[in-house]
BANU-145184 format. One record per residue (C-alpha): x, y, z. Coordinates in steps of 0.02 Angstrom, whole numbers, plus 50000, padded with zeros to 5 digits. Layout:
SITE    px    py    pz
SITE     X     Y     Z
...
This chain:
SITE    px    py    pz
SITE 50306 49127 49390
SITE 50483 49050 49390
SITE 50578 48902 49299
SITE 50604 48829 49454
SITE 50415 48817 49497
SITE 50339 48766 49337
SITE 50475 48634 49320
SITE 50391 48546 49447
SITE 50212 48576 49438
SITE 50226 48532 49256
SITE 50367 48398 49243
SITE 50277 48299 49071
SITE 50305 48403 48906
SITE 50189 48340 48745
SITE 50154 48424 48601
SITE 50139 48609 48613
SITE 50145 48800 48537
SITE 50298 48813 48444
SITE 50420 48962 48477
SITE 50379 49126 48388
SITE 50204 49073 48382
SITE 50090 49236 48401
SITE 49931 49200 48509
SITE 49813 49330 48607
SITE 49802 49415 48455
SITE 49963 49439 48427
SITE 49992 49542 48594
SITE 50102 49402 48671
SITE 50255 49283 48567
SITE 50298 49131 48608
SITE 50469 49101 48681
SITE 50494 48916 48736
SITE 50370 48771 48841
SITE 50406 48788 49035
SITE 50297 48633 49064
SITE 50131 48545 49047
SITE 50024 48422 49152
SITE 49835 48396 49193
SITE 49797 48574 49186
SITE 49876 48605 49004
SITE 50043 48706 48954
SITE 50134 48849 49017
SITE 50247 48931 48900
SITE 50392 49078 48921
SITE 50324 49208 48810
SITE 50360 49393 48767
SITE 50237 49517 48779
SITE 50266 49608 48609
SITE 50202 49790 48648
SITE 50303 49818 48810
SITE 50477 49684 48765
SITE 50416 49618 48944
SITE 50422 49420 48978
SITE 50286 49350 49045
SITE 50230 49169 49085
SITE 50045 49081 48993
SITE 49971 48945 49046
SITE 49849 48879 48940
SITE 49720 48772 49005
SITE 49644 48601 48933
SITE 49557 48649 48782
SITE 49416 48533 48826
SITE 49374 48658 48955
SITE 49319 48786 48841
SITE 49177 48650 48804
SITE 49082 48649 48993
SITE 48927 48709 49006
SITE 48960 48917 49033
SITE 49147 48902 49050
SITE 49166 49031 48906
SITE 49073 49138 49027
SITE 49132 49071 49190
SITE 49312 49108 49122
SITE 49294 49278 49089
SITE 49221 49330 49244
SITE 49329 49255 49342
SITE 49509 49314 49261
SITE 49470 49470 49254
SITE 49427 49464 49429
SITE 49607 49362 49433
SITE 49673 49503 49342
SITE 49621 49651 49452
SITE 49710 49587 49600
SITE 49886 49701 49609
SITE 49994 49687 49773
SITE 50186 49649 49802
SITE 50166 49486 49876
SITE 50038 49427 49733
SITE 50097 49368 49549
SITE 49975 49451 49467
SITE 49874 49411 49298
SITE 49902 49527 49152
SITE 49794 49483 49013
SITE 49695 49325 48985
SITE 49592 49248 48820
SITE 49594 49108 48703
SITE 49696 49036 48568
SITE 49615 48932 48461
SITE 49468 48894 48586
SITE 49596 48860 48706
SITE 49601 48992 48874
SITE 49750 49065 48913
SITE 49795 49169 49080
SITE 49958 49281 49051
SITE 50071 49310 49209
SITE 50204 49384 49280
SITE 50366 49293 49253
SITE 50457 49318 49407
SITE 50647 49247 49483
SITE 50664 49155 49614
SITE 50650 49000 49715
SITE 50500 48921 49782
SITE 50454 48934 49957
SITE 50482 48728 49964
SITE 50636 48723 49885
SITE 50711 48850 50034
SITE 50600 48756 50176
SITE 50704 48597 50113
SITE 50854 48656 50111
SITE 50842 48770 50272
SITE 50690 48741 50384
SITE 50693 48755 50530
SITE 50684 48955 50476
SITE 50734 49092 50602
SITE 50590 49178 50697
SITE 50624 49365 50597
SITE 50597 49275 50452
SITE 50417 49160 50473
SITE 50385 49338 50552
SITE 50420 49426 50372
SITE 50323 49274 50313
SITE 50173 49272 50392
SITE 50143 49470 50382
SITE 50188 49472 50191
SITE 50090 49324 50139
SITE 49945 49378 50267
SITE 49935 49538 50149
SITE 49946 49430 49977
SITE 49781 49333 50029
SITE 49701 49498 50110
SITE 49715 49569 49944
SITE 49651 49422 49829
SITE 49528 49390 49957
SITE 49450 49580 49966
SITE 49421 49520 49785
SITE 49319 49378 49838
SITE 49450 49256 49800
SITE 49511 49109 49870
SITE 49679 49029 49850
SITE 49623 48846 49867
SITE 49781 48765 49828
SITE 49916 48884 49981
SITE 50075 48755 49983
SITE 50265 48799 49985
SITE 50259 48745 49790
SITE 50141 48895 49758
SITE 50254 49043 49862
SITE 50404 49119 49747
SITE 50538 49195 49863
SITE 50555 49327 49753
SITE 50673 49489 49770
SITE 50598 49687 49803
SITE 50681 49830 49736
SITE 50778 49860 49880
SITE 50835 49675 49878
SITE 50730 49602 49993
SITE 50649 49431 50012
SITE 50494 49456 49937
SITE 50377 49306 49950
SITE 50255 49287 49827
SITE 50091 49196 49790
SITE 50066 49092 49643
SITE 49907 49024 49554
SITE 49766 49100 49660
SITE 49591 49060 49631
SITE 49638 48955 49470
SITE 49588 48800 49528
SITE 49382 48890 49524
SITE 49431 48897 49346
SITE 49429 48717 49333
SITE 49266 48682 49417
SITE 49092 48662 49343
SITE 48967 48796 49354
SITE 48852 48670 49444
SITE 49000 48574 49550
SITE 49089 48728 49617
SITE 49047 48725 49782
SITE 49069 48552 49791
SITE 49244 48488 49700
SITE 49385 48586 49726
SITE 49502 48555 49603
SITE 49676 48629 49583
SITE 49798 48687 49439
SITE 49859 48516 49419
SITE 49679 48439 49411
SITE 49697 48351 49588
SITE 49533 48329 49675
SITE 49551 48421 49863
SITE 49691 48523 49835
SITE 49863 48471 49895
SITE 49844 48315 50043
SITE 49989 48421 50157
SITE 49896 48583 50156
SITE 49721 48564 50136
SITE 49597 48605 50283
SITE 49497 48515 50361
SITE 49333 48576 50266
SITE 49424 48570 50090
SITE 49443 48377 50127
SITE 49271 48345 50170
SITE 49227 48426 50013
SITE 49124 48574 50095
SITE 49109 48736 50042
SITE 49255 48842 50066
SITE 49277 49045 50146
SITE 49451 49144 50158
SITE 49469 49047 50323
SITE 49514 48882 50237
SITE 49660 49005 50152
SITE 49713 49044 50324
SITE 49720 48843 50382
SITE 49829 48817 50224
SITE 49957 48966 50280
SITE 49952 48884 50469
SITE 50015 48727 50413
SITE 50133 48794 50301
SITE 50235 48914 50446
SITE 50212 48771 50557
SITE 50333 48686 50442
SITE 50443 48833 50434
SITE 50454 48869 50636
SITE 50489 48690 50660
SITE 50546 48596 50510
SITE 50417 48465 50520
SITE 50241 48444 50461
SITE 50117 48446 50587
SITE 50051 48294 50549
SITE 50154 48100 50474
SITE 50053 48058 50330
SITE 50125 47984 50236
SITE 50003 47949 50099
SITE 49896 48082 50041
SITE 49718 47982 50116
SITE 49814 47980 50279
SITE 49853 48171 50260
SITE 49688 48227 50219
SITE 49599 48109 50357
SITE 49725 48170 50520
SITE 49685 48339 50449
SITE 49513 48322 50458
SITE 49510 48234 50631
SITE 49671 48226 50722
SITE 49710 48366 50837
SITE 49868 48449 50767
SITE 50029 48481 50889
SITE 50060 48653 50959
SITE 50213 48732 50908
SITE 50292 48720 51068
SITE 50278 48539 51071
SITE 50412 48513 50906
SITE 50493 48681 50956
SITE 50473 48727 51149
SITE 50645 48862 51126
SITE 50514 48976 51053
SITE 50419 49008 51215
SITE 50482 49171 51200
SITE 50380 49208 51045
SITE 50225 49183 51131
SITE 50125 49286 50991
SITE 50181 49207 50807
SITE 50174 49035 50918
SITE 49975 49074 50951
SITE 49934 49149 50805
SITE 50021 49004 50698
SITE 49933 48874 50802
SITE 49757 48992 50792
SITE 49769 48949 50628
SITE 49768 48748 50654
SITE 49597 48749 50715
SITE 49506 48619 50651
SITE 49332 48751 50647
SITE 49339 48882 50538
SITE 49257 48995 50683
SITE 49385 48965 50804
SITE 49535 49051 50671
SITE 49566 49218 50639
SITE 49411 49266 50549
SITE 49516 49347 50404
SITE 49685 49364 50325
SITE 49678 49566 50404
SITE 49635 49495 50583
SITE 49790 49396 50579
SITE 49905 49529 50522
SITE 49903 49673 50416
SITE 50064 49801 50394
SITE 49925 49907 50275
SITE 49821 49925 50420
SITE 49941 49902 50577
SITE 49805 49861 50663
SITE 49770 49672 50767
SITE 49588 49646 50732
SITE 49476 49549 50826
SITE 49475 49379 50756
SITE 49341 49258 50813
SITE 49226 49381 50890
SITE 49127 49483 50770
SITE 49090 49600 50930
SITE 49253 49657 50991
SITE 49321 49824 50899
SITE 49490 49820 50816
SITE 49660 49883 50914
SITE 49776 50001 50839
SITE 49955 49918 50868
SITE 50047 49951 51033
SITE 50224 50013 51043
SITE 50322 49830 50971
SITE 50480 49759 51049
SITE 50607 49742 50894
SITE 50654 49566 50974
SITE 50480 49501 50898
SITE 50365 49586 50762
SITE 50221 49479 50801
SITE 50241 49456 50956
SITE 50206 49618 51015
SITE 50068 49636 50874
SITE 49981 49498 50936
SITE 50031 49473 51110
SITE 49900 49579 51206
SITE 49772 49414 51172
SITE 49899 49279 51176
SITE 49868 49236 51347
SITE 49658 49220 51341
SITE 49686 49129 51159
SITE 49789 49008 51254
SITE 49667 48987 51383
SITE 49499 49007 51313
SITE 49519 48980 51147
SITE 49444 49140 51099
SITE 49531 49256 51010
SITE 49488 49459 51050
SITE 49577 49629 51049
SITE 49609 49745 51182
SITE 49543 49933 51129
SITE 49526 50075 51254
SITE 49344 50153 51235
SITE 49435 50334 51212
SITE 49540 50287 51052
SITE 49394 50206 50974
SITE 49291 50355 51012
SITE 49419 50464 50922
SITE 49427 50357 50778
SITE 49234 50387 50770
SITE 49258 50552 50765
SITE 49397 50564 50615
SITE 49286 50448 50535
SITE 49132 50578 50551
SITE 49242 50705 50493
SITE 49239 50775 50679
SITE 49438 50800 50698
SITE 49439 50948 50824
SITE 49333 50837 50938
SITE 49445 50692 50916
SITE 49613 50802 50961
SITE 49527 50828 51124
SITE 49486 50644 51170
SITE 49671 50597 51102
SITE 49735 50753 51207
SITE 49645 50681 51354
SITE 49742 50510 51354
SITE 49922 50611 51406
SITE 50058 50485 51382
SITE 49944 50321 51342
SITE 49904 50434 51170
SITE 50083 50453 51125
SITE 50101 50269 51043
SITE 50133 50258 50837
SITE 49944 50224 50793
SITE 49880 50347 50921
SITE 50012 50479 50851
SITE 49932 50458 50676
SITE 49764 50469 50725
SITE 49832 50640 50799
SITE 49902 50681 50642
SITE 49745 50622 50537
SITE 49651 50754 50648
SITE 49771 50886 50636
SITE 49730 50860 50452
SITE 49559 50872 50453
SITE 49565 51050 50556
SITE 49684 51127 50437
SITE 49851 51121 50545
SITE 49940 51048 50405
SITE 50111 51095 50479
SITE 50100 51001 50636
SITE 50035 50847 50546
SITE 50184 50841 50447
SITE 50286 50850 50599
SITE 50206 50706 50693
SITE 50202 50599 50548
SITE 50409 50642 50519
SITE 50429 50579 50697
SITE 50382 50421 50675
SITE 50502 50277 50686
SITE 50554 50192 50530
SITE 50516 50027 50611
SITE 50318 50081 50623
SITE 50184 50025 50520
SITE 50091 50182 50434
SITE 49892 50203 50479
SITE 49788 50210 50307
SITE 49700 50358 50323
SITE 49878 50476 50392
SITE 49947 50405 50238
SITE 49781 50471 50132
SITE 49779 50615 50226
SITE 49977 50664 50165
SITE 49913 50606 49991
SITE 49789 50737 50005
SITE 49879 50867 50061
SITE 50011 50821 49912
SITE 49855 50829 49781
SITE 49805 51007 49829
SITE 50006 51064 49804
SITE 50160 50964 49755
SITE 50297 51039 49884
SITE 50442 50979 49890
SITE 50450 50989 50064
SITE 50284 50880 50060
SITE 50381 50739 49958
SITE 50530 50705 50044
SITE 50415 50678 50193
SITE 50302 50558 50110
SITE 50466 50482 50032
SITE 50552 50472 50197
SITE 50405 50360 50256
SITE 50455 50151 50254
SITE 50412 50136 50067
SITE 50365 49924 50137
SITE 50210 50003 50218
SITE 50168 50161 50129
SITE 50188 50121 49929
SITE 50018 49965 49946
SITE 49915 50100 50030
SITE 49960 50216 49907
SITE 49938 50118 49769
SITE 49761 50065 49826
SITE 49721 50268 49860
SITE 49792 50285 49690
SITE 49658 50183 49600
SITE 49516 50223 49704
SITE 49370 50376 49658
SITE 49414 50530 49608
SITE 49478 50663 49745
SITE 49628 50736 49812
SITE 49687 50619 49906
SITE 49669 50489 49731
SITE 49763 50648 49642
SITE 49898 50647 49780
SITE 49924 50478 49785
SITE 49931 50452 49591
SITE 50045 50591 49569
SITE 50176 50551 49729
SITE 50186 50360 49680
SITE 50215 50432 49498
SITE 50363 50552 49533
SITE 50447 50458 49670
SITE 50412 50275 49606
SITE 50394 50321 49416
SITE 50213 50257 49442
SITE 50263 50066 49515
SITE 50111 49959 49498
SITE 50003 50079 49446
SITE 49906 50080 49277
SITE 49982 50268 49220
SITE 49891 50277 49079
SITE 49729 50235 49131
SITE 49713 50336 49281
SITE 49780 50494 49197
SITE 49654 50478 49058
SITE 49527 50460 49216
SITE 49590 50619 49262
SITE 49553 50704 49126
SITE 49378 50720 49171
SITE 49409 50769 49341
SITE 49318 50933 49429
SITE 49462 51039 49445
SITE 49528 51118 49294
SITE 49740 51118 49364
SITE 49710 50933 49399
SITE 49661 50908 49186
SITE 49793 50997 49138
SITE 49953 50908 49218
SITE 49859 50762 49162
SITE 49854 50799 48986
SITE 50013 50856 48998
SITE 50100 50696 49067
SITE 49986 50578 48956
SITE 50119 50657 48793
SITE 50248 50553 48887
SITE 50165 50384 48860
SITE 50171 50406 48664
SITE 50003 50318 48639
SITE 49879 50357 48550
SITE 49758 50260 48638
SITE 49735 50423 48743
SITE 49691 50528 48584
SITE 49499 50505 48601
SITE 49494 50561 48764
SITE 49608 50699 48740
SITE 49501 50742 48612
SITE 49348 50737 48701
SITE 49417 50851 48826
SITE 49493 50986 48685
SITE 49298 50988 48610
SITE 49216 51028 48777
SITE 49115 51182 48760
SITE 49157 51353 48869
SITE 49044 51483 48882
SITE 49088 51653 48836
SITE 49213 51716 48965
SITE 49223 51537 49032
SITE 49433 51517 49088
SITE 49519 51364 49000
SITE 49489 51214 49096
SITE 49620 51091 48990
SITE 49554 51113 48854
SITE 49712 51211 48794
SITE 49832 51067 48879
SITE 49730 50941 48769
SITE 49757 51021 48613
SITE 49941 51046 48649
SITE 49951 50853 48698
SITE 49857 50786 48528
SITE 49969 50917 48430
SITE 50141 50852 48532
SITE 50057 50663 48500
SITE 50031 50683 48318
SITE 50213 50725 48292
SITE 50279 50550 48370
């Protein structure tokens, strides 16, 4: 969360936590107020274990007296709190302080997504491009968590920067505003961080102003509306005030694109799929954050039709990212207004069959296809299958011909991490390392902290060596490890759990070093824990 953002969700300053104040028990410090308005305070703070600053908000304290809130809260942030993806600000801790709750955040740099739309909209095509696929995989993620923003505006978007020093935009302040409502009056009042009824007037949908129910799909409206503004430079509706707002966006049929910006004819794709969004019904968007774009997946799925099977992406003209992504169905969306995929009955019959395990069956079918089976997707379904026959060698190579530019399928990228659990080559890791680290470090991540197996080994262990662990809870998933089947597995993770220096590992290093062995039985880690709690106790 940045200065420049709570500055003006929070413009008012009263009475507050004075610096230095210790709240959380004592896990976080305060630094200075940021702001306050109707939802409460948010404070710069420092997060005393780890030296890291962080931003708390602490909400009304009359909250904390609602029927169930106490309850209510802590459900929902820690469901808040499990979301972890690049383009999300994610929630690090949460409580109360002095019956007050508190949700601790990321502090992050950077200007809002309003701020730059005001200074520079109309944006360039590349970029709402960037936009739409980056923010598409923030709400997939918080979503797949059963979340919904509620409250999607420029405001609530931090144009952040990566690693690599790249625009990173980032969402803000997702699913607070079910924080705010009652247990009883949930479905009905939607009420956002700043305690406005209906969310924001610019960027609500239609459904969110008639005060119904809302799905991911109402999400998706917001996000229309929002690179609408950014293709073109103009909201696609006057207002002004915010009853007019809500009521033309609940019955006025918005503009297309084309008609404030008809020099992007030649981006046929992110015109439709901006102006898919617009739809007044919820049934006639794309059914999902995924279905409108996903770089995790690299796959268009089929959006309004529940029956039509998802289509691995086809060989992309650079000119136009979603273009070519989503241009195979422009022309029928235009036309019909139904919005469906194009997938050849062979590849879905090989994914089947990597999906049953079946890969020698699926090298046939993919064999079978000649030069239609040599795009990106199809070449990592061949390398997925290659994987699950054994021909480890040739899966390496197809996945080390892929172009930089390509989104990387899921399970090739599981299948690598697999390969890396069963033996850490080096050859192995400069491969995997080679691979756009845009596309392949989420789906790591997410292999990472999924069930035990090699693959969840691999992935831990690559994403720990190459990207000294980046958004991964090291700790945690080592100790995990600990208990893990294989006894070679137990003992690197005892060993690398001595470089964390904490001895909230001890009990389960301990528990491991007291496991029984009979007679004759070979050390299964038990040796490597000892070592560890003997290395620990010296710190």
């Amino acid at each position: 969360m940045s200065d420049a953002r709570l500055s003006e969700t929070f413009p008012s300053p009263s009475a507050s936590l004075e610096p230095g104040t210790l709240i959380l028990d004592g896990r976080f410090r305060v630094t200075r107020l940021l702001g306050s308005g109707g939802m409460g305070f948010v404070y710069l703070a420092e997060q005393v274990s780890l030296s890291r600053t962080v931003a708390v908000k602490v909400l009304r304290h009359d909250l904390a007296t609602a029927p169930g809130f106490s309850e209510r809260f802590r459900r929902e942030a820690l469901l808040l709190s499990s979301v972890e993806h690049a383009a999300v600000v994610r929630v690090i801790d949460y409580g109360t302080h002095e019956g007050a709750p508190c949700l601790v955040m990321e502090y992050v740099e950077g200007e809002t997504l309003e701020q730059v739309l005001q200074r520079e909209a109309p944006l360039s095509v590349d970029r709402v491009e960037r936009l739409l696929s980056q923010l598409a995989q923030g709400l997939a993620a918080i979503h797949a968590r059963g979340i919904i923003h509620r409250d999607l505006k420029p405001d609530n978007v931090v144009m952040a920067r990566s690693a690599e020093g790249l625009e990173q935009p980032r969402l803000l302040d997702f699913g607070i505003a079910r924080l705010m409502d009652t247990e009883e009056g949930a479905a009905k009042s939607q009420v956002t961080q700043v305690g406005m009824v209906l969310g924001t007037p610019e960027y609500i949908s239609p459904e969110q102003g008639l005060g119904q129910q809302l799905d991911a799909r109402s999400d998706l409206y917001s996000l229309g509306v929002m690179l609408f503004r950014a293709l073109t430079g103009r909201h696609p509706f006057p207002g002004p005030s915010p009853r007019e707002f809500i009521a033309q966006h609940i019955h006025q049929r918005p503009p297309s694109v084309l008609d404030m910006a008809p020099h992007l004819r030649d981006f046929a794709g992110l015109v439709a799929a901006v102006d898919a969004c617009l739809q007044k019904e919820p049934s006639m968007r794309p059914q999902s954050a995924t279905g409108l774009f996903s770089l995790s997946t690299a796959e268009v799925l089929a959006l309004s039709s529940p029956a039509i099977a998802p289509v691995p992406v086809k060989k992309r003209r650079t000119s136009s990212l979603i273009a070519a992504l989503i241009g195979a169905w422009v022309g029928a969306a235009i036309t019909l207004g139904l919005w469906f995929t194009w997938f050849s009955e062979p590849t879905r019959k090989a994914q089947r069959l990597i999906g049953a395990g079946r890969g020698s069956e699926a090298l046939q079918v993919i064999d079978e296809l000649g030069e239609q089976g040599r795009t990106a997707a199809l070449t990592q379904l061949r390398a997925t299958a290659l994987h699950q026959v054994g021909r480890h060698d040739e899966e390496w190579k197809l996945m080390a011909s892929l172009p930089e530019t390509e989104p990387l399928e899921p399970l090739a990228l599981s299948a690598l991490a697999d390969d890396y659990g069963h033996q850490e080559t080096l050859k192995l890791r400069k491969l995997m390392a080679a691979l756009p680290k845009t596309y392949s470090l989420p789906v790591l991540q997410k292999v990472a902290r999924g069930d035990a197996s090699w693959a969840q080994w691999g992935a831990l262990r690559f994403v720990d060596v190459e990207y000294a662990g980046q958004g991964l809870p090291l700790t945690e998933l080592y100790v995990q490890a600990l208990a893990n089947k294989d006894c070679a597995v137990r003992r690197v993770a005892a060993r690398r759990l001595v470089d964390f220096r904490s001895p909230e590992v001890m009990p389960a290093l301990e528990t491991l070093k007291a496991m029984p062995r009979e007679k004759g039985e070979p050390d299964c880690g038990q040796a490597a824990a000892e070592a560890a709690l003997k290395a620990l106790a010296k710190e």
